[in-house]
FIKOL-463524 format. One record per residue: residue in three letters; x, y, z of N, C-alpha, C in turn. Coordinates in pm, whole numbers. Layout:
N
type | n_xx | n_yy | n_zz | ca_xx | ca_yy | ca_zz | c_xx | c_yy | c_zz
ALA | X | Y | Z | X | Y | Z | X | Y | Z
...
! end
This chain:
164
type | n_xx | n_yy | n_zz | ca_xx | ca_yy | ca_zz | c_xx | c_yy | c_zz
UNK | 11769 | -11618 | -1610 | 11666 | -11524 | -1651 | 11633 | -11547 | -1798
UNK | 11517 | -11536 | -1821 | 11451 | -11529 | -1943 | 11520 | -11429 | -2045
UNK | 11518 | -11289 | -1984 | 11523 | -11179 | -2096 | 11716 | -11235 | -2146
UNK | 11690 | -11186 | -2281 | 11829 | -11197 | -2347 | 11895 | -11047 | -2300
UNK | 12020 | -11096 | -2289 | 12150 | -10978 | -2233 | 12135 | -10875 | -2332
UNK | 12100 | -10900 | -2444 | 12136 | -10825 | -2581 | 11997 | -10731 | -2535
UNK | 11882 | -10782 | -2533 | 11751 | -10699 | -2526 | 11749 | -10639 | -2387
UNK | 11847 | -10675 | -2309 | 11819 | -10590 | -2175 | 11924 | -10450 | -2228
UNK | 12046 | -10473 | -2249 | 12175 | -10386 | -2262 | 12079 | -10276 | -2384
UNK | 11979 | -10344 | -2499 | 11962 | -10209 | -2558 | 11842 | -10103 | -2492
UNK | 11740 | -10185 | -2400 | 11655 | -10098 | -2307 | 11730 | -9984 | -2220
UNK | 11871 | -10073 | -2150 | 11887 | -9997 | -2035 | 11946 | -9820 | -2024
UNK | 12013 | -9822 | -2132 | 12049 | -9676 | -2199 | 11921 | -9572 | -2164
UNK | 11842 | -9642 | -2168 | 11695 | -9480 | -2247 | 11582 | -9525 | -2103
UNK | 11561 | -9673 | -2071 | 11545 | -9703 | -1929 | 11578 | -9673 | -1804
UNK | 11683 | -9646 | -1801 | 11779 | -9628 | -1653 | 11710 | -9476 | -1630
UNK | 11761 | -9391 | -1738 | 11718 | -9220 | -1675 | 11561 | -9224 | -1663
UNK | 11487 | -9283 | -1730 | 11316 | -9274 | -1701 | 11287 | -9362 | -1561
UNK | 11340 | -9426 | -1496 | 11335 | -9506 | -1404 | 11343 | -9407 | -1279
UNK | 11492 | -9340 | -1317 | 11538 | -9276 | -1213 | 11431 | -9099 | -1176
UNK | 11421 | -9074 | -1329 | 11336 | -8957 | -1300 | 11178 | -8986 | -1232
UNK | 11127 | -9118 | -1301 | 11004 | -9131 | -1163 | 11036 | -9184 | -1059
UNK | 11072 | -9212 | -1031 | 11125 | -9206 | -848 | 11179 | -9130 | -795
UNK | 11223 | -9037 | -840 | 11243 | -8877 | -800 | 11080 | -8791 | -788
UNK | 11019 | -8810 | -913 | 10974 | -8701 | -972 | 10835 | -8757 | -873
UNK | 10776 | -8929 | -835 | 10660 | -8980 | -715 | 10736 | -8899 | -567
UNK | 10886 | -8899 | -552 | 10926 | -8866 | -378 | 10878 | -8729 | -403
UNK | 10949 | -8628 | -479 | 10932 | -8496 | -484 | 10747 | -8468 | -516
UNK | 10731 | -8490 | -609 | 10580 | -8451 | -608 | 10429 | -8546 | -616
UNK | 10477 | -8717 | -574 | 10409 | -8780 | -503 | 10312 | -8797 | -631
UNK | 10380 | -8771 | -796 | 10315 | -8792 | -881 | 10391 | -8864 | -968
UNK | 10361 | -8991 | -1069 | 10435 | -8982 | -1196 | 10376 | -8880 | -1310
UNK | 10496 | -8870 | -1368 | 10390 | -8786 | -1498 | 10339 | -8876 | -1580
UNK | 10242 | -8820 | -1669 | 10235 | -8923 | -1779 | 10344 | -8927 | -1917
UNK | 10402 | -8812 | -1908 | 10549 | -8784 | -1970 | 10638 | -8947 | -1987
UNK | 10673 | -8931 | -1847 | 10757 | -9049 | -1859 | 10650 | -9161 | -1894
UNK | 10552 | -9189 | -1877 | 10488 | -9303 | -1908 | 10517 | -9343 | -2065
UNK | 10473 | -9222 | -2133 | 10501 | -9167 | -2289 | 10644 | -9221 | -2324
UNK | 10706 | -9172 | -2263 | 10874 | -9207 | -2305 | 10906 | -9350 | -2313
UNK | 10879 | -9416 | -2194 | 10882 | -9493 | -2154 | 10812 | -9648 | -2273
UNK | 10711 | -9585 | -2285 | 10671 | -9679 | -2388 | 10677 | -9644 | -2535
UNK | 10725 | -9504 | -2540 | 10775 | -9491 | -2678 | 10967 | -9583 | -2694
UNK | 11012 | -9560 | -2595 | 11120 | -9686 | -2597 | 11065 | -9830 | -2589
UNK | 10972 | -9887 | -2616 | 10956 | -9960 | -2614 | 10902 | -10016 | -2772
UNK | 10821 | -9870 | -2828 | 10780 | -9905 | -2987 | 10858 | -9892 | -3071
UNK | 10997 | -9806 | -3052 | 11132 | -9800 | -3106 | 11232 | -9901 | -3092
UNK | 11256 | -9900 | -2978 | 11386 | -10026 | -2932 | 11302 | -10135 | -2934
UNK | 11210 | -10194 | -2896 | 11143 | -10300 | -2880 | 11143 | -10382 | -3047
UNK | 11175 | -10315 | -3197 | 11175 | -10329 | -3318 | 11314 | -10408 | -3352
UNK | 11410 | -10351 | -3238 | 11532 | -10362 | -3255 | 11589 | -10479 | -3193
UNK | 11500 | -10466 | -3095 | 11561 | -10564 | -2979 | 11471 | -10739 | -2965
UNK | 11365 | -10716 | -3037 | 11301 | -10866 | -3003 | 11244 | -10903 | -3159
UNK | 11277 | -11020 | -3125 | 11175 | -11071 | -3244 | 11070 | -11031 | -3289
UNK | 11013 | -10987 | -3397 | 10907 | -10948 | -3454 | 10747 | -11009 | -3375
UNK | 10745 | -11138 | -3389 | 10607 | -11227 | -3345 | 10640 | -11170 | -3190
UNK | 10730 | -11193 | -3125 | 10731 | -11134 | -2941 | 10728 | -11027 | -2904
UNK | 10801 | -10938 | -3009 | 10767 | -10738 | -3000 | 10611 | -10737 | -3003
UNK | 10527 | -10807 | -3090 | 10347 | -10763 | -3117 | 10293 | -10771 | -2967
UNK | 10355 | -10971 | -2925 | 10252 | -11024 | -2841 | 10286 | -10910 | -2675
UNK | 10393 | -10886 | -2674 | 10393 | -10806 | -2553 | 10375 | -10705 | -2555
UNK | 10256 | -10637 | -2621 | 10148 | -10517 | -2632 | 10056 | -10601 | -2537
UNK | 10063 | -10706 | -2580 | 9908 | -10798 | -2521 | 9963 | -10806 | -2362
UNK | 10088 | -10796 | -2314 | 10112 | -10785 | -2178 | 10061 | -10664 | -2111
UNK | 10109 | -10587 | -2205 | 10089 | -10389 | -2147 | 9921 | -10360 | -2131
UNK | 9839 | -10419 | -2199 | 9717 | -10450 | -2230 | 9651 | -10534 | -2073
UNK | 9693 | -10620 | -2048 | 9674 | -10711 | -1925 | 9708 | -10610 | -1826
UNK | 9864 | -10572 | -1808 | 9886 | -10517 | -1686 | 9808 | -10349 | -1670
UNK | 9751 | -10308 | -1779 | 9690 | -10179 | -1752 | 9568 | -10233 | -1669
UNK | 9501 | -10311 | -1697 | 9365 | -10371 | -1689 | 9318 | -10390 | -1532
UNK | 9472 | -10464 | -1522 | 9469 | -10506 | -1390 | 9545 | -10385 | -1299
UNK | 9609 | -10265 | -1391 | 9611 | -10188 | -1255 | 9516 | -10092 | -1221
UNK | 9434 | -10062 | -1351 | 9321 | -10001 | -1331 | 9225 | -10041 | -1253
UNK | 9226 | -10183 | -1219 | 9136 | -10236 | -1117 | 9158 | -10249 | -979
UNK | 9312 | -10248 | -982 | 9390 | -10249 | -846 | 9358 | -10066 | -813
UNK | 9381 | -9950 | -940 | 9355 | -9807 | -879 | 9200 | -9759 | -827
UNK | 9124 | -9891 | -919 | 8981 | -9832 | -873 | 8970 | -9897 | -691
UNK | 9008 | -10025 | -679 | 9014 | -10049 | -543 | 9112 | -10025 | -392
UNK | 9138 | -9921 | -502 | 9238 | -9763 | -396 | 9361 | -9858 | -337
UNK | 9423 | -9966 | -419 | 9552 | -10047 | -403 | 9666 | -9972 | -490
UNK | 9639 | -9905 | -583 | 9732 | -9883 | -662 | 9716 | -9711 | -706
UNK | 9832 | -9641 | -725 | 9766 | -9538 | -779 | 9758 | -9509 | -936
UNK | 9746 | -9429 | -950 | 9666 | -9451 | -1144 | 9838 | -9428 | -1198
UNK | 9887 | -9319 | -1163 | 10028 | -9323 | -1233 | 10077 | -9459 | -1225
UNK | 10068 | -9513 | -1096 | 10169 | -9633 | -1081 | 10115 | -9712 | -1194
UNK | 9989 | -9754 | -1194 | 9921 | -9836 | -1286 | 9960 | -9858 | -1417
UNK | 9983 | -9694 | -1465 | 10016 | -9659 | -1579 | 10167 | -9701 | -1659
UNK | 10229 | -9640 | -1543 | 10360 | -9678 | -1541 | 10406 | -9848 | -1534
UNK | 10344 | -9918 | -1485 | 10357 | -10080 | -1467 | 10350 | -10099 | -1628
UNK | 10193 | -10060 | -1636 | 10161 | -10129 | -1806 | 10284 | -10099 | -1874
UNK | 10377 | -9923 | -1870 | 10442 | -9905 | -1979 | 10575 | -9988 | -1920
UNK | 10601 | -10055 | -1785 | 10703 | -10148 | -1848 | 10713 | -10264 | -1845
UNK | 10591 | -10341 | -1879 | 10541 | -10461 | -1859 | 10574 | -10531 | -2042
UNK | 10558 | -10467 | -2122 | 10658 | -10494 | -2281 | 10766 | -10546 | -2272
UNK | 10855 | -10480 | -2149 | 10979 | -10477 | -2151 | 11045 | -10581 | -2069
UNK | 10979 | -10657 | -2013 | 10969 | -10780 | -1880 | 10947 | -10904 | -2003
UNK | 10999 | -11018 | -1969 | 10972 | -11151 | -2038 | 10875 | -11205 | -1942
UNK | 10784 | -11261 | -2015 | 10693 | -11348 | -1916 | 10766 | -11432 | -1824
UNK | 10876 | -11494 | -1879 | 10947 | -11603 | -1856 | 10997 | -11570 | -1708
UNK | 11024 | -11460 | -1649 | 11046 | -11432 | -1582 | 10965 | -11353 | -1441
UNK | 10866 | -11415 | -1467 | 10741 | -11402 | -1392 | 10804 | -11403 | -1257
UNK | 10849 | -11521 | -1188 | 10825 | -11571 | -1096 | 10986 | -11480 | -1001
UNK | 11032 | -11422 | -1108 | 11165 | -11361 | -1092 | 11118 | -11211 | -1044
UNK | 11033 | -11133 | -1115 | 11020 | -11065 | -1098 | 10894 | -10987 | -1006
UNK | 10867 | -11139 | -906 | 10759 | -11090 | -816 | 10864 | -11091 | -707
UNK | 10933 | -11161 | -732 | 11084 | -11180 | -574 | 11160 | -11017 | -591
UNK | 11186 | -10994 | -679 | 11291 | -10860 | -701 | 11179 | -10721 | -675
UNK | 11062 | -10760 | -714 | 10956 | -10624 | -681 | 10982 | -10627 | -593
UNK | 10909 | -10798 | -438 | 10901 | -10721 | -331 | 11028 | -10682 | -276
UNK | 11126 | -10742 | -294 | 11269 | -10701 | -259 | 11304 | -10537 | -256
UNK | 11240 | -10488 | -397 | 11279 | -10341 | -416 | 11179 | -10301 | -338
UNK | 11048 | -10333 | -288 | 10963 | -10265 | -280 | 10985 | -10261 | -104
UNK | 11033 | -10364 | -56 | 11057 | -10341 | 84 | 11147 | -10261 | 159
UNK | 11263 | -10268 | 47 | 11388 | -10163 | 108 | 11390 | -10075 | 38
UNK | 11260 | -10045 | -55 | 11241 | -9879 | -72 | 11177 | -9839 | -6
UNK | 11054 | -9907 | 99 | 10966 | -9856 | 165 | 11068 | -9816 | 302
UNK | 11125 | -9937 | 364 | 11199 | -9871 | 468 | 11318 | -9793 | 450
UNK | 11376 | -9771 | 350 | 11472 | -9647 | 337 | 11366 | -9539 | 338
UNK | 11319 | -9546 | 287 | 11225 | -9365 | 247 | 11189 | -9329 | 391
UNK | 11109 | -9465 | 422 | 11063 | -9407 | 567 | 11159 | -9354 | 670
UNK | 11324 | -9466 | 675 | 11435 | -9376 | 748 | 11447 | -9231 | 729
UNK | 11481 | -9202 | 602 | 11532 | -9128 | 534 | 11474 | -9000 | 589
UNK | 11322 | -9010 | 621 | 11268 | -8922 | 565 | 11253 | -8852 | 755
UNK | 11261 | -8946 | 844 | 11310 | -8894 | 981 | 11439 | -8861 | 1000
UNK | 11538 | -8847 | 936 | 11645 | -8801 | 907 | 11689 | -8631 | 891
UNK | 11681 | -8535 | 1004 | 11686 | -8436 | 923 | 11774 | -8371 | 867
UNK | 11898 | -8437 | 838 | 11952 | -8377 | 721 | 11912 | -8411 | 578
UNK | 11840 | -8486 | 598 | 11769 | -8571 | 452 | 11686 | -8448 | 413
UNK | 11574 | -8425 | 542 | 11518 | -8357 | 493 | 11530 | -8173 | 456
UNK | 11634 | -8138 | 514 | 11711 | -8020 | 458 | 11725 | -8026 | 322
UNK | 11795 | -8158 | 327 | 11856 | -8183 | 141 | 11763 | -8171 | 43
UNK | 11634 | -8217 | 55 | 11546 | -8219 | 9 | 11397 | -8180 | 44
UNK | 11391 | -8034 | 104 | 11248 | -7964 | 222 | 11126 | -7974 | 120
UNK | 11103 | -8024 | 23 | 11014 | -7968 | -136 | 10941 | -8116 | -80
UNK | 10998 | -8259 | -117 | 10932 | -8355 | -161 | 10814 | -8379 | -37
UNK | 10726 | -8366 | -144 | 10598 | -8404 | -97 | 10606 | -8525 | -10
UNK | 10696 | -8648 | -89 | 10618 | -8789 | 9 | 10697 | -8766 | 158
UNK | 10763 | -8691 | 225 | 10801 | -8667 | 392 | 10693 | -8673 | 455
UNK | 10604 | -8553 | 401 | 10453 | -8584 | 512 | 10387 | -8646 | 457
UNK | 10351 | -8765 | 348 | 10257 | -8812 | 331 | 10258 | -8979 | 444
UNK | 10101 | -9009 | 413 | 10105 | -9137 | 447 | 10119 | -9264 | 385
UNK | 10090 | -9193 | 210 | 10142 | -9261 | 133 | 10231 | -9312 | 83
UNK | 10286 | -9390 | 28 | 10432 | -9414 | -45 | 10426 | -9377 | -166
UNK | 10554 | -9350 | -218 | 10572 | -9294 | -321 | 10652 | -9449 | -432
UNK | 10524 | -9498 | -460 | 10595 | -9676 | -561 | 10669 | -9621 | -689
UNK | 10689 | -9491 | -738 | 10746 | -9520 | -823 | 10864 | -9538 | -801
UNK | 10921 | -9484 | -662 | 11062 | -9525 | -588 | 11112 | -9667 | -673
UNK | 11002 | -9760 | -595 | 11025 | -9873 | -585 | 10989 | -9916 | -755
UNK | 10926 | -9906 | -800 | 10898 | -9945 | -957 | 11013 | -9885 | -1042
UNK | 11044 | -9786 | -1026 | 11146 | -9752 | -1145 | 11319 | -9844 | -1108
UNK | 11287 | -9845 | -933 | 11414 | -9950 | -887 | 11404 | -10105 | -970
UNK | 11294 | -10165 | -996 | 11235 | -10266 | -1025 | 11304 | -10231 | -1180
UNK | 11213 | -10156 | -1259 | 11289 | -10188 | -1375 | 11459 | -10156 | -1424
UNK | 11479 | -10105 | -1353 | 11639 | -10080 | -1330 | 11695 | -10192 | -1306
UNK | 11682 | -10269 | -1202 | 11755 | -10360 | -1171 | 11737 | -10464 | -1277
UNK | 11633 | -10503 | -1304 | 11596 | -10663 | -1375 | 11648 | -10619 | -1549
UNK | 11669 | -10495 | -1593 | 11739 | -10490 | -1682 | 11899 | -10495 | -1673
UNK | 11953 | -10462 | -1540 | 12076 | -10446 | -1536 | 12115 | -10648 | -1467
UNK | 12028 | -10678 | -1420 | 12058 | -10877 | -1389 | 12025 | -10905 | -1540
UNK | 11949 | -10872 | -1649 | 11928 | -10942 | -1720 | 12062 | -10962 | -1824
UNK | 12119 | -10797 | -1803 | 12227 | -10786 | -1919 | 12396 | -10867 | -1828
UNK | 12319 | -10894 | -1674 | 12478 | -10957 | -1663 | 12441 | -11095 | -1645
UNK | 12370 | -11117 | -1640 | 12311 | -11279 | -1603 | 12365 | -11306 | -1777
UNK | 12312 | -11242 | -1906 | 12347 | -11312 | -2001 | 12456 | -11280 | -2075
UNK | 12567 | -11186 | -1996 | 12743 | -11201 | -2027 | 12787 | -11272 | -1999
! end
């Protein structure tokens, strides 16, 4: 992997709980906030100072910049939803380019066995006892931040053991 162990291990602290709260917060109310989006990339204008080189902290604004662009175009052609969109751009800083090709294998990976867990899960009814509130049970939609906040979870937690 591209990303250095050192720049994954200082994301994953302030990463991991924003990850975990939108994929809670898309199942339960089938929304991200823009809260976490906020957080999310305010760890990125803080730690990002700390954690990368100066010239590579600037240029990967110019990523967050690209991936808004393109999810705004993916939300206008009803592929994406605007939170998700939002949420991509804010952790698209935090991704090495270098690891492009890494992190289209680990999306769909997360994105497949989040889609079919949820969908188990969610015919399950003690699942749904446990949880009678979350919106995505009856939807037809999926709830990606499941799968997106799994995404950045993981590729920070391979990045920091791939480079121990």
């Amino acid at each position: 992997m591209a990303i250095d162990a050192v720049t994954a291990l200082l994301f994953i602290p302030f990463a991991l709980p924003i990850g975990i709260w939108v994929a809670w917060n898309d199942m339960k109310f089938m929304k991200i906030p823009n809260k976490a989006v906020y957080a999310l990339f305010g760890v990125f204008v803080v730690v990002g100072l700390v954690a990368l080189p100066f010239e590579e902290y600037l240029w990967r604004y110019l990523h967050m910049i690209v991936v808004l662009v393109i999810g705004f175009l993916a939300n206008m052609a009803r592929a994406m939803g605007a939170g998700d969109a939002k949420f991509l751009a804010a952790m698209a800083p935090m991704l090495d380019r270098g690891d492009l090709h890494i992190l289209l294998i680990l999306f769909s990976g997360v994105l497949l066995a989040a889609f079919f867990t949820h969908r188990i899960f969610r015919m399950v009814p003690a699942m749904r006892r446990a949880f009678p509130d979350w919106q995505s049970w009856d939807r037809g939609d999926f709830p990606m931040g499941l799968a997106l906040g799994g995404v950045l979870i993981l590729y920070l937690l391979l990045g920091a053991v791939n480079g121990a």
